[in-house]
C-alpha positions in Angstrom: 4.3 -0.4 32.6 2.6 0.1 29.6 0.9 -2.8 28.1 2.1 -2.1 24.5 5.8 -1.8 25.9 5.6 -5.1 28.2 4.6 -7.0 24.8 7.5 -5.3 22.8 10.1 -6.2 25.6 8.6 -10.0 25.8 8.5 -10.1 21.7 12.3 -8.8 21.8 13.3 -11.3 24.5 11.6 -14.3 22.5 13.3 -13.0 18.8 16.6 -12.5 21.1 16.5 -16.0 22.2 15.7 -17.8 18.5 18.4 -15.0 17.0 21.2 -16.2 19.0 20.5 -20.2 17.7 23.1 -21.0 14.7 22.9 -23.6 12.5 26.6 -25.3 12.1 25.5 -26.5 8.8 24.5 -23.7 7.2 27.0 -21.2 8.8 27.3 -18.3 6.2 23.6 -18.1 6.8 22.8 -15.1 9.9 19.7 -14.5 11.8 18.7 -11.0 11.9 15.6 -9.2 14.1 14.1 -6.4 12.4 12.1 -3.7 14.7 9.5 -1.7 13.7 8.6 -0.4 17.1 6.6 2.9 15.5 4.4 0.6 13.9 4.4 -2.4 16.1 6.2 -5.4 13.7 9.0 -7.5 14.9 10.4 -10.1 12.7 13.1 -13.2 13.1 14.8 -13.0 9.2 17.4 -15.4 8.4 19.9 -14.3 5.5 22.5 -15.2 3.6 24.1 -18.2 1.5 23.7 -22.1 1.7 26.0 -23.3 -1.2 25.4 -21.7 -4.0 21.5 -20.9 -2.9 20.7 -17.2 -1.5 18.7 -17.8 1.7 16.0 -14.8 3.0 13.3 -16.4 5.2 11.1 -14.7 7.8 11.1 -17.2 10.7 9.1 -15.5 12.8 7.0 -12.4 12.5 5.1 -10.6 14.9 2.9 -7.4 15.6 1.1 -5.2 18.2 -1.8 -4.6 16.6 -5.5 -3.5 19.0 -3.1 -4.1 22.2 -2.7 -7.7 21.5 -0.2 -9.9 20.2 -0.1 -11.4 16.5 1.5 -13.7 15.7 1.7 -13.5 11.9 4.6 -16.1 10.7 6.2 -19.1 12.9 8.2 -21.2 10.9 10.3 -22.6 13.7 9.0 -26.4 15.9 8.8 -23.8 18.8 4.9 -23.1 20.2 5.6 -19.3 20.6 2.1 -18.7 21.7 2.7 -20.8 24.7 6.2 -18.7 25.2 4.2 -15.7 25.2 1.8 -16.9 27.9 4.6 -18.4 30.0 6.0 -14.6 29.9 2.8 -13.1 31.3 0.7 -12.8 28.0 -3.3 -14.1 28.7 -4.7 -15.8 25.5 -7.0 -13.2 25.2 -3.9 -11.1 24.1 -2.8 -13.6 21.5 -4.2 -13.8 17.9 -3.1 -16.8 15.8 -3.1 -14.3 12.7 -1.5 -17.6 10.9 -4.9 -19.5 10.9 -7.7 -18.8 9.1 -10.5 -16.6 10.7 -12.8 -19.6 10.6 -11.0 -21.3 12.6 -8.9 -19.0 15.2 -12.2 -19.5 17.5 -10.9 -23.1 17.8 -7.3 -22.4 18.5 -7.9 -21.1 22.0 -6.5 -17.5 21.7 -8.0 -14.3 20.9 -9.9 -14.6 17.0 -8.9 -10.6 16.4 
């Protein structure tokens, strides 16, 4: 299998998996994935209406950019880089896109 098509069916599993948690406090709020897969972006949204307070957040964002992984937004406690490696993804494969340049040579993962 393609390499570029393994990392869009483990990003869809992962977004899948968060989707399908609901919050019972905040019911009138939905998750939604959004799928770019002509252009490689996959994001976790979460939409709709706390009280009287519109709610649009991306939760989680990711992209296929150079035949790796980045991960561009995670606002969940989950360590999704560790997800993807448990799912077959090497480190050299993941970018931290969320940390600064400096300092993705310290994160472990792939700096670009």
């Amino acid at each position: 299998m393609d390499k570029v098509k393994k990392y869009q069916k483990i990003i869809m599993k992962l977004l899948e998996e968060r989707a399908a948690e609901n919050f019972t406090n905040i019911p009138l709020v939905e998750n939604q994935i959004i799928a770019d897969t002509v252009r490689h972006r996959y994001l976790l949204m979460r939409i709709g209406w706390a009280d009287t307070r519109f709610i649009a957040s991306c939760v989680l964002y990711f992209e296929i950019k150079n035949r790796k992984i980045w991960v561009q937004q995670n606002w969940t406690e989950a360590e999704v880089a560790r997800e993807l490696e448990d799912e077959g993804v090497p480190k050299s494969d993941i970018v931290l896109a969320f940390q600064p340049e400096a300092l993705r040579p310290y994160t472990g993962y792939a700096t670009n």
